[in-house]
Each structure stands twice: as structure tokens, then as C-alpha cells.
MARLUMRO-505044 format. One record per atom (N, C-alpha, C): atom name; x, z, y. Coordinates in steps of 0.001 Angstrom, whole numbers. Layout:
BEGIN
  atom        x        z        y
    CA        X        Z        Y
...
END
This chain:
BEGIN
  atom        x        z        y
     N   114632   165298   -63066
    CA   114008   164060   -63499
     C   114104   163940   -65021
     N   113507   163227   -65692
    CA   113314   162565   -66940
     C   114664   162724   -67688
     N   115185   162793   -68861
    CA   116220   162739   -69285
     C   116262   161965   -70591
     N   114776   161412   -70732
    CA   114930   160590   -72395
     C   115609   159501   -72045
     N   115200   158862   -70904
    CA   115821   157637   -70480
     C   116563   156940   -71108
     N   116792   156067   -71720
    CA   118122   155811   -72660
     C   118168   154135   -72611
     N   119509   153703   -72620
    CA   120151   152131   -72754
     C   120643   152110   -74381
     N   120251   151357   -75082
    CA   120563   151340   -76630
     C   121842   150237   -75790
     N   122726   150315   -76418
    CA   123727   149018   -76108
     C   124096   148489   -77296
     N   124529   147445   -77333
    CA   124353   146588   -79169
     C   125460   145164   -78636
     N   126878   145199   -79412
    CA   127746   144330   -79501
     C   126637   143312   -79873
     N   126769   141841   -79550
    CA   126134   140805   -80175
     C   127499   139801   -80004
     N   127285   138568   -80949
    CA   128112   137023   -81356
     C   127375   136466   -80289
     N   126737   136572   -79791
    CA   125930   135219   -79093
     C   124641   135612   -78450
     N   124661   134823   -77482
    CA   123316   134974   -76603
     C   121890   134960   -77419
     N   122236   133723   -78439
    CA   121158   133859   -79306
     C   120317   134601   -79894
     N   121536   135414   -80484
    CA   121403   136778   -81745
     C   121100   137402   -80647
     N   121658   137808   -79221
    CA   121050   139133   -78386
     C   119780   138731   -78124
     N   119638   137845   -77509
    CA   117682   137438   -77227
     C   117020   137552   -78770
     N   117433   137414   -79508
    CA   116375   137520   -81159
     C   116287   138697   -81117
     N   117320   139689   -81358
    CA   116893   141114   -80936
     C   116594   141818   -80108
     N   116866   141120   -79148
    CA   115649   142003   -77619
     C   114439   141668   -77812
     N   114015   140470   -77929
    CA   112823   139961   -78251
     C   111875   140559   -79473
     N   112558   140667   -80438
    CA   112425   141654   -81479
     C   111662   143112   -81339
     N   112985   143733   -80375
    CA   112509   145352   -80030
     C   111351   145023   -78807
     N   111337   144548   -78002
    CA   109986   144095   -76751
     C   109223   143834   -77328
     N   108916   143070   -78511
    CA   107571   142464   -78824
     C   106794   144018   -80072
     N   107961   144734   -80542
    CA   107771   145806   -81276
     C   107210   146758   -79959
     N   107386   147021   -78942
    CA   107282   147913   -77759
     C   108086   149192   -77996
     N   109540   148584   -78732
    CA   110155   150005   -79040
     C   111275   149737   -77371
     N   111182   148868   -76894
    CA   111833   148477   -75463
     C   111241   148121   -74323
     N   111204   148739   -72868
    CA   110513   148049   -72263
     C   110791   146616   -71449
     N   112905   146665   -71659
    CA   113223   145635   -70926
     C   114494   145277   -71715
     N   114876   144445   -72054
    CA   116117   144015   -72553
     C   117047   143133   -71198
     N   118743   143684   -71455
    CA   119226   142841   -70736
     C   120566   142401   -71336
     N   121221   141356   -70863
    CA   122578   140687   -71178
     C   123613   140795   -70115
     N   124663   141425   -71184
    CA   126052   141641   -69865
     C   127048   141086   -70540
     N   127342   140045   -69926
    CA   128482   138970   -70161
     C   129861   139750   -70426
     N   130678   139203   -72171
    CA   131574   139764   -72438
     C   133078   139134   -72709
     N   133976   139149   -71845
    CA   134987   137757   -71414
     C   135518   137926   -72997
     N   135872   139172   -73779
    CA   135848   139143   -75097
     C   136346   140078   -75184
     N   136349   140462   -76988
    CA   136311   141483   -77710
     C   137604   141185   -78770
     N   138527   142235   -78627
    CA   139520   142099   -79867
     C   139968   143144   -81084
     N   139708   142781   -81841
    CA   139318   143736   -83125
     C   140626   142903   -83833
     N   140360   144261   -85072
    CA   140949   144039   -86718
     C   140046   143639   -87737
     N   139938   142243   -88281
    CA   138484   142700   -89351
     C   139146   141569   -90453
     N   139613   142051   -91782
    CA   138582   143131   -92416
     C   139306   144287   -91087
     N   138464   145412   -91835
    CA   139277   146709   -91501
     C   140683   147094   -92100
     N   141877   147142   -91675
    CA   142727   148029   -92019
     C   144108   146858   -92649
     N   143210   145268   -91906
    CA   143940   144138   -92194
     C   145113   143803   -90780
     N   145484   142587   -90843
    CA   146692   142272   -89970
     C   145492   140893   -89381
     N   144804   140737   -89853
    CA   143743   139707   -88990
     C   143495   139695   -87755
     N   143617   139445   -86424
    CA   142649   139350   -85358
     C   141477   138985   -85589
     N   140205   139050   -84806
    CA   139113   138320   -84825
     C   139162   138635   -83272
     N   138271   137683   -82254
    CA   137983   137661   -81274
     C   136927   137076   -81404
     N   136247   137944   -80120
    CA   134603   137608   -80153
     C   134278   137534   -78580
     N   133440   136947   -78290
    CA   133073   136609   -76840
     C   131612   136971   -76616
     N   130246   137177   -77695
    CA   129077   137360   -77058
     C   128777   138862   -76444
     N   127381   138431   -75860
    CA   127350   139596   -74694
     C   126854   141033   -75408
     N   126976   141903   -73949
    CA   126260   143133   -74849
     C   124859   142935   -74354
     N   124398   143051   -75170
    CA   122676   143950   -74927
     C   122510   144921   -74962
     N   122060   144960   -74011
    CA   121225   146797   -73535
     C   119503   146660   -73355
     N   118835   147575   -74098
    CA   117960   147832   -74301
     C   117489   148752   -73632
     N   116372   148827   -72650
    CA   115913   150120   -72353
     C   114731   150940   -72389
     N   114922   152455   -72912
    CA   113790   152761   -73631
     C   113991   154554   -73555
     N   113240   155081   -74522
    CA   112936   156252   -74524
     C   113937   157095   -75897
     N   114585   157756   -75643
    CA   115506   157925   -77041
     C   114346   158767   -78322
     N   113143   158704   -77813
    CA   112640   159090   -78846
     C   112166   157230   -79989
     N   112445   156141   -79367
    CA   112792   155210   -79900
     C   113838   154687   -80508
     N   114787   155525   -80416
    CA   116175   154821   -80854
     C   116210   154629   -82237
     N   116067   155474   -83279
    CA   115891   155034   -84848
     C   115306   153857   -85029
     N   114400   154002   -84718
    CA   113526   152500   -85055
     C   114024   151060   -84818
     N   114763   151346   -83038
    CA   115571   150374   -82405
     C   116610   149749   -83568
     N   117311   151423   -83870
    CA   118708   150690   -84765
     C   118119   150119   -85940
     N   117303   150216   -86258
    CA   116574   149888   -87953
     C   116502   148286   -87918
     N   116187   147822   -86355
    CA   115692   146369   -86536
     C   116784   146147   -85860
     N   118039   146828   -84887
    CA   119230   146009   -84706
     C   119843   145609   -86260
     N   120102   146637   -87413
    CA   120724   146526   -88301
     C   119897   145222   -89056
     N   118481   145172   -89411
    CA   118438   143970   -89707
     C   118728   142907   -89993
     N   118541   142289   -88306
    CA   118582   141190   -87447
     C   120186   140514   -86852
     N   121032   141908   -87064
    CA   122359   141549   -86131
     C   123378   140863   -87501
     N   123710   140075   -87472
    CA   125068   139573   -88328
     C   126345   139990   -88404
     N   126591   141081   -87373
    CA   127849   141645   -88140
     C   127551   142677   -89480
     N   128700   142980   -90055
    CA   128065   144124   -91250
     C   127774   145522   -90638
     N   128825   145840   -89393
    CA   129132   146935   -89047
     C   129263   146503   -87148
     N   127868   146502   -86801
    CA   127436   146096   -85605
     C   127677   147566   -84597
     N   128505   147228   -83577
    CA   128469   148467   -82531
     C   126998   149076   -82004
     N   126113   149853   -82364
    CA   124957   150262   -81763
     C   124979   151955   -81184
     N   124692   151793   -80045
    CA   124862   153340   -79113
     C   123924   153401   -78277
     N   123775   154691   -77094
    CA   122998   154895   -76628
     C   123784   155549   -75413
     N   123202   155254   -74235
    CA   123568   155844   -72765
     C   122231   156205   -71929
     N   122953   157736   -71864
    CA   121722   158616   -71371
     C   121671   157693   -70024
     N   120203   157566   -69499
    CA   119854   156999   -67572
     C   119527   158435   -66912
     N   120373   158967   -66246
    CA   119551   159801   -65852
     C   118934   159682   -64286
     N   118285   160666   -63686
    CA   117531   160673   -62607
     C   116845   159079   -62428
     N   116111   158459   -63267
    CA   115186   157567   -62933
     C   114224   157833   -61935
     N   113825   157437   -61160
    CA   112439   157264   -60269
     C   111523   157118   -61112
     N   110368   158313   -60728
    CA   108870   158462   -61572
     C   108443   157112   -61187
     N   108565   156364   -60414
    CA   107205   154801   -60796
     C   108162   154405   -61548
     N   109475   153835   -62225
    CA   110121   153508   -63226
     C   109749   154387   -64700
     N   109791   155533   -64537
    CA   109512   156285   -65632
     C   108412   155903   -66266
     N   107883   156329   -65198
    CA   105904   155575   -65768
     C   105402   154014   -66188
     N   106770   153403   -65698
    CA   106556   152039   -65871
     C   106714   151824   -67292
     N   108014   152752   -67617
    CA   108869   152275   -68877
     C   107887   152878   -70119
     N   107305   154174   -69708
    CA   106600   155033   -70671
     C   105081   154107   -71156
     N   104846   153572   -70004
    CA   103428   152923   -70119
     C   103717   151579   -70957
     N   105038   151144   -70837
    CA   104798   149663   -71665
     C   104940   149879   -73053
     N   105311   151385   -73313
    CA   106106   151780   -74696
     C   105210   152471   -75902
     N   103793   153063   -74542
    CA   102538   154086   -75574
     C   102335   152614   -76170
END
């Protein structure tokens, strides 16, 4: 099966900021579906290399798309996202079902 398949996943602050940038990459057609996965929270060092906590609670977004989209994806996560140094990655999907494939490919030409 298909192997471009790909989930961009993207730390977000807030439901807000994740729908501005899903909405963002969907209306660009660099995504065919954006989704939100609830995050009970996140515990970091920031600055970097400080004695600070920060805790963060918004969700991840996952994006799904073709990894021959992903540059473009990160170009308008980096934008749009308000951290300086925003988590952005990619998780291969593999063995999709061809009417999914075709679904995802067709919303994306």
C-alpha cells in the first residue's frame, strides 16, 4: 500500500491556535483533514537550560496528508504557531485503504 501517507503532528497552547492552523493548512489543500487530541499536559524547561517549569495543556494537532506536503505544512505551522520553538513532526500511516488514499490524494491535487 501507499507509504506517503503522513500525520504532521504540531504541539499547540490552545484549541484556538490548533483550529487557526488546521484551518490554515485545509484551506491551503496542503491537508486533507485536521484533527485534535486532547493533552492533560505538557512539562518542559523554558527558557532552555533554566530552573523554570512551564506547563502547558493545549492539544496536539495532527494533520493529514501526503509527505510530499510536509515543507510547506511546516512553513505555515512556523508562521502561525506562537511558540518560538514549536514541536512539528511527522508519522508515517501506513497500509491505508485505496478509497482513503484516493480520497486524501483527490482533495490535495
Amino acid at each position: 500500500m501507499e507509504r506517503e501517507v503522513i500525520w504532521v503532528v504540531v504541539n499547540t497552547n490552545s484549541v484556538r491556535e490548533a483550529d487557526k492552523i488546521g484551518k490554515a493548512c485545509l484551506k491551503a489543500r496542503l491537508c486533507a483533514c485536521y484533527g485534535l487530541i486532547p493533552r492533560i499536559k505538557s512539562v518542559y524547561y523554558w527558557p532552555p537550560k533554566s530552573d523554570k517549569l512551564e506547563i502547558s495543556k493545549g492539544p496536539i494537532l495532527t494533520l493529514e496528508t501526503l509527505e510530499s506536503k510536509y515543507s510547506k505544512i511546516t512553513r505555515v505551522i512556523q508562521k502561525l504557531h506562537s511558540d518560538k520553538v514549536p514541536l512539528i513532526g511527522q508519522w508515517e500511516i501506513e497500509q491505508v485503504t485505496p478509497q482513503f488514499y484516493r480520497w486524501l490524494k483527490g482533495e490535495l491535487d
